[in-house]
N, C-alpha and C positions, 0 to 999 in steps of 0.2 A: 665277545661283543665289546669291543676296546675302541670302534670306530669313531671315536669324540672328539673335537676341539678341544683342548681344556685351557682356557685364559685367566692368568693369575688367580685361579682358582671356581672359576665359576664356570661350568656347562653353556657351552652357546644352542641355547634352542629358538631361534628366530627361520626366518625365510632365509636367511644364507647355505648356499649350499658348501656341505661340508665333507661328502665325499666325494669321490675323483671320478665317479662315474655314475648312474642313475642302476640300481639293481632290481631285480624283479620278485614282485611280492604276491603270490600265490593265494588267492579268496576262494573260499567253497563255502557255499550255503544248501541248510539242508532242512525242508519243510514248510519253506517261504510260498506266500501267498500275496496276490494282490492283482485288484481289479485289472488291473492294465500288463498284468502278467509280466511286469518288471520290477527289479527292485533300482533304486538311485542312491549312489555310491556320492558323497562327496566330504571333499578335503578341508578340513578345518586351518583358515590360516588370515592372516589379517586384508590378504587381498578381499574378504567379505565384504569388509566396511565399504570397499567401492565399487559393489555389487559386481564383483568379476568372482565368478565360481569356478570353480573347479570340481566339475562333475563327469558321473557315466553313469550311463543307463543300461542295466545287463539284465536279459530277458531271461525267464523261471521257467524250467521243465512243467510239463504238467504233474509230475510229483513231489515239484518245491525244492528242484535244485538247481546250484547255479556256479560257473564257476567264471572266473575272471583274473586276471592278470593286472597288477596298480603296478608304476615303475617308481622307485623313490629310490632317491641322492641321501636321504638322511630319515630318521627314524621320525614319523607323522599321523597326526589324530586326524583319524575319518569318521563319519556316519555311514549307518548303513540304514536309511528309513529310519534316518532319527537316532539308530544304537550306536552307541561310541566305540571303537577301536580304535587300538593302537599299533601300528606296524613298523617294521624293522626291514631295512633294505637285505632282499636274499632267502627271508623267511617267508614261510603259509602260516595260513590263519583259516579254521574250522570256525564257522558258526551255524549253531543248529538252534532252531525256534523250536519251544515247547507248544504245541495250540492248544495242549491242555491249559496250564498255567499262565499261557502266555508271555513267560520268559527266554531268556536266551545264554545258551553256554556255548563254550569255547574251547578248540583244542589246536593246539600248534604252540610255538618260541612264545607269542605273547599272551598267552591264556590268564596269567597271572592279571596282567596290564588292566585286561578286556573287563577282567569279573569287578576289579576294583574300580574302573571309571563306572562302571554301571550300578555297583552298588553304595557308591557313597556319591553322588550327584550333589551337586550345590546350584544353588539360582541365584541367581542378581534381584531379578525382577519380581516375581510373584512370591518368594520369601523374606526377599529383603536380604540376602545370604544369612548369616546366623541368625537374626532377627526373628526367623519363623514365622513370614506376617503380623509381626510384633508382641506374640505370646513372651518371648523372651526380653519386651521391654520390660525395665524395673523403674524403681519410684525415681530413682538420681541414674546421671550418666556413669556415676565412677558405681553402682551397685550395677549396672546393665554390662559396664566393660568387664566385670570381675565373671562374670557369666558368661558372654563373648569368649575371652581368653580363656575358660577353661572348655570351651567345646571348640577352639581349635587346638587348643592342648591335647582333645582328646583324638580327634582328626589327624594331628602328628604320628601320636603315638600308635595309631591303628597304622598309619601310613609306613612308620618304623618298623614296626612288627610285622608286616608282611612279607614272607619271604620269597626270593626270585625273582623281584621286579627289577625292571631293568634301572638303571644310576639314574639316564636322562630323564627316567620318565619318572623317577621320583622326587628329583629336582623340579620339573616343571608342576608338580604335585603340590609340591612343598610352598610355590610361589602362589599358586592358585589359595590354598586356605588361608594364605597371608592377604591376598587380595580380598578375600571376602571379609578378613577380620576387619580389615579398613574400612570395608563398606559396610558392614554393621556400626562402627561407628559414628560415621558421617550419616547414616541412615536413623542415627537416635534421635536426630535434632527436628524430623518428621512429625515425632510422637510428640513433642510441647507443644504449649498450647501456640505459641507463636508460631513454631513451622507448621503447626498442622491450618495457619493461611492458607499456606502457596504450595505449589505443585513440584515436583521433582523439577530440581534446577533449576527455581529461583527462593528454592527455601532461605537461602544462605546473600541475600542479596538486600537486605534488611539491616539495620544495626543490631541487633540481638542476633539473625543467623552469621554476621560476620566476625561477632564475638565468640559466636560459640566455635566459631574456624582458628581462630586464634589460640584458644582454651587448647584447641586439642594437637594445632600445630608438633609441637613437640612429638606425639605419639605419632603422627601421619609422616612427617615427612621424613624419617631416618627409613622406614616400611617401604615406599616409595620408591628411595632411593635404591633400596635392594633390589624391587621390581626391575625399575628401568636398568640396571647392573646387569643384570642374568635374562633379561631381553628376550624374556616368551611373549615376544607379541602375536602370535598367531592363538592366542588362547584369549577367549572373546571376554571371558570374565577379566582378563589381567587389561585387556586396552579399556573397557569399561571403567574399574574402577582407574586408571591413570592418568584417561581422559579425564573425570571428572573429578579429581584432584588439579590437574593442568589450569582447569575452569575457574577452580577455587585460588589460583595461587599456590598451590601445594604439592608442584610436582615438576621440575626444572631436568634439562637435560644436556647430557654433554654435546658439544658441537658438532663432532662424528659420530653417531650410533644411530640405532638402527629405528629408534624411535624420531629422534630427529628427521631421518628421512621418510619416516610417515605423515609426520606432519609438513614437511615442504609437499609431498607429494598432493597431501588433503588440501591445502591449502594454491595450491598452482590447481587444482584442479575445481576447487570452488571460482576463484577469477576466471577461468574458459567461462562457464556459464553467467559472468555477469560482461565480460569484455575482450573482444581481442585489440592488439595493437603490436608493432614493431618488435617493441622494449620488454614486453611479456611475452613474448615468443622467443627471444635473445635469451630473456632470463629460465624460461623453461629450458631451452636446448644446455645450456650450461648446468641445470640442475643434472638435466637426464646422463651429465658426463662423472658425476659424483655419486648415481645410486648405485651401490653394492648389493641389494634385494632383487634379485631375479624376480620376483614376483612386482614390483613398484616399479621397475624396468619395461616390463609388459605390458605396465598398465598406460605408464605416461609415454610410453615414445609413441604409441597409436594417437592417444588422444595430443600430443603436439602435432604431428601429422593431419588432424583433422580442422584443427584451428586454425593450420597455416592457410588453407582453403580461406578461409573467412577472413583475410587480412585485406582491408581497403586497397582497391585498385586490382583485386583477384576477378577473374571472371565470375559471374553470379553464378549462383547454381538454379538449375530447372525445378519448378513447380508445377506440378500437375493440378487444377482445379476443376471444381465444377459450380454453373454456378444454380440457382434453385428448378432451376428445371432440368437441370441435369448436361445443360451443354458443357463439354469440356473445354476449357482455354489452356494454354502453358502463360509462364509469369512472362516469359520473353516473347511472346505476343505483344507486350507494351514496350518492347523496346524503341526508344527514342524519344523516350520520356523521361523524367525526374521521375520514380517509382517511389511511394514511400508504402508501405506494408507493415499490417498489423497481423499478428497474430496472435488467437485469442479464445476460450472457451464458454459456453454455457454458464457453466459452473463456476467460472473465473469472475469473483466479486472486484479486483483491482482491473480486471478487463474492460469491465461491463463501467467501471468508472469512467476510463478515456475515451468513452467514446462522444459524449460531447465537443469534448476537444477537440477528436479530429475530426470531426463534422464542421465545427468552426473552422480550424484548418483550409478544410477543402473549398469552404467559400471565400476564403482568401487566394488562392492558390491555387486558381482555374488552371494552371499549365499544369499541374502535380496531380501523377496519377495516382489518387487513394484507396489503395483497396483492402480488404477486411476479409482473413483467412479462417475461419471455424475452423480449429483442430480437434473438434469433438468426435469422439470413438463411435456415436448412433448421429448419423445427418440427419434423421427424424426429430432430435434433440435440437437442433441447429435452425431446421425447418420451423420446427413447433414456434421456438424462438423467436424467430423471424417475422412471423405473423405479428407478434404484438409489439415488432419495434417500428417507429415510422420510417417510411420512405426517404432514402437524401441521395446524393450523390456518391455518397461513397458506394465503391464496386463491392458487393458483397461473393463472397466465394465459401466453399467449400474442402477443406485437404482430405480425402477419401483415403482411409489407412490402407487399402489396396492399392492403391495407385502412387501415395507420395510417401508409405511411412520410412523409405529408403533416403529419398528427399528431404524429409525434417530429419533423419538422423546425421545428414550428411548439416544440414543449417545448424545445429547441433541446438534442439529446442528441447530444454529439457524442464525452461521455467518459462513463463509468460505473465505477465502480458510479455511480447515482445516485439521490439521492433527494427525493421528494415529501413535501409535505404540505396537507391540502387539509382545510376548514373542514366542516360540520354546512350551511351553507348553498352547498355548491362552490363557493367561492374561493378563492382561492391562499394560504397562510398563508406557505409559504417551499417556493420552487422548486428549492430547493438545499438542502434539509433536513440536519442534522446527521445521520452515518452512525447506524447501531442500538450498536455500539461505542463512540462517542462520549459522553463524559461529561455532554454539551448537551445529548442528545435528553430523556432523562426527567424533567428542569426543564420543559420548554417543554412536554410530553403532560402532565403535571401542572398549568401555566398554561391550556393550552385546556382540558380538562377540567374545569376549575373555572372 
């Protein structure tokens, strides 16, 4: 098993693919059960973060077996129903459920792998990583750190001693208890009486939590810097804690790797949801010529592709509504009009704000058609609503998730309030329109109207 990159001395375990060809990895499950008579196979890897999975659903004999085929370019942590595996391009992989005990063992190339991710588990979240919901906070930080490092001491050493695992998968082993060691630290300043104010992630946003970032500087950002070096970003504990280092100031990265291009990625793709224009579509397509992640590749060339749609002077996209009695209209029904469109929920407290405004609006702005889209998932919610809002001239409407949820994915509405605006000829004037509160909109209804 020599199949490795190895760069001046460090394991590349990232989303880059690293063999020459995708080999096939052999699953057999034996005893499995579940309502829906399937189990769900998915890949652990940083494409998570921006909710694109990487799943399969393979259906269970009626005596609880199953068998399946995963193809991988390079050796990769899965779930099987939540149990972690590890596999190696070319090998099988046996896992048998106990329903007595309700454990699981393992037989094939990574048995070793399997039993050790499942028996030494670490948590970010409900433990605090070594913290153990904070049984292992002590009176001072340097008595809590001296207990910290010897139970990833001991985690090492357990890790050392296990024979037969494979190099890569002890290397990204290895980053992992480093990452949690970190975040036991950062996680002490929770327990004073000063972080115990504020809530994860703004503890440290205070002049005593910003001191206490300082204090420990030293110990975080050399740990850090290993992390981002050896570039297991598909392991959710290592983006966690590096993110929330980044946050603090306490986590810098080189201008090419593979972190950096998570973050242009995060970041190109947080702006689609609040704007499009020209200059960010220019600058996206240039990014998408610089990712080397097959997986961030995936993700951003579809979603620049879906933007380009929504770039002013594009033809509008179709709307299906209904309005409370259930007649349907399309949005280009109004064509030959200034169109301005809200869309907006129930439940939406920053919604339910503008709509004075654009009810003022609208009695300004008799040529401008206003109309008001409910994207609420029960139109009974929408309905109920309605009742107790008064009567105006804005056009009230309905988006039926069977009829337009292809429509708002294509409008690409992922935050709201939000708002349209759409030409006398239906095309897009700005997809992201200034709110009816906003001091921009009655410039720019006065530029198209004249």
């Amino acid at each position: 098993m020599s199949k490795y990159i190895l760069l001046t001395g460090v394991f590349l375990c990232c989303c880059l693919q690293v063999f020459s060809a995708d080999l096939p990895v052999k699953i057999r499950g034996y005893h499995f059960s579940s309502r829906e008579g399937k189990v769900r196979f998915q890949k652990e890897n940083a494409a998570l973060d921006f909710n694109e999975y990487t799943q399969k659903e393979i259906e269970i004999s009626e005596d609880g077996f199953f068998e399946t085929i995963l193809m991988a370019g390079e050796p990769e942590f899965w779930t099987i129903e939540g149990v972690s595996i590890y596999i190696i391009p070319g090998e099988s992989l046996d896992v048998v459920f106990d329903n007595t005990t309700g454990t699981y063992s393992f037989k094939g190339a990574t048995k070793e792998e399997c039993d050790f991710l499942n028996a030494n588990q670490m948590h970010i979240y409900v433990s605090l990583s070594f913290l153990d919901e904070g049984k292992n906070v002590r009176e001072s930080f340097e008595k809590t750190k001296l207990l910290v490092d010897s139970i990833a001491a001991e985690k090492l050493t357990v890790l050392n001693q296990t024979e037969g695992l494979d190099k890569n998968f002890v290397n990204v082993q290895k980053n992992r208890i480093q990452a949690h060691q970190v975040n036991s630290y950062l996680n002490y300043y929770l327990f004073t009486d000063e972080g115990k104010k504020y809530g994860l992630g703004d503890e440290y946003k205070t002049e005593p939590g910003r001191k206490f970032i300082e204090n420990i500087r030293t110990l975080v950002e050399p740990a850090i810097r290993n992390l981002v070096a050896d570039a297991c970003i598909d392991q959710f504990d290592i983006r966690w804690v590096v993110d929330r280092c980044r946050q603090d100031s306490l986590a810098f990265f080189p201008e090419k790797s593979i972190w950096t291009e998570f973050y242009t990625l995060r970041d190109l793709l947080k702006k689609f949801d609040e704007g499009v224009s020209s200059e960010l579509i220019a600058e996206a397509r240039e990014k998408l010529t610089t990712l080397t992640c097959n997986d961030f590749v995936a993700i951003l060339k579809p979603a620049v592709a879906k933007i380009e749609v929504l770039e002013s002077g594009k033809p509008a996209i179709e709307l299906t509504l209904q309005d409370m009695e259930g007649k349907q209209v399309n949005l280009s029904d109004f064509k030959g009009k200034l169109i301005y469109l809200d869309l907006w929920a129930t439940w939406c407290g920053p919604c339910k704000r503008e709509f004075p405004s654009f009810v003022m609006l609208k009695e300004k702005y008799q040529d401008v058609v206003f109309i008001s889209v409910s994207i609420d998932e029960r139109k009974a919610a929408w309905l109920k609503f309605m009742q107790t809002k008064e009567k105006t001239a804005v056009l009230q409407y309905h988006a039926d998730r069977d009829l337009t949820l292809d429509q708002l994915i294509a409008w690409n509405i992922s935050l709201i309030p939000r708002f349209i605006l759409i030409d006398k000829d239906f095309k897009i004037v700005n997809s992201f329109a200034p709110r009816p509160s906003d001091s921009e909109i009655e410039p720019l209804l006065n530029k198209l109207l004249n």
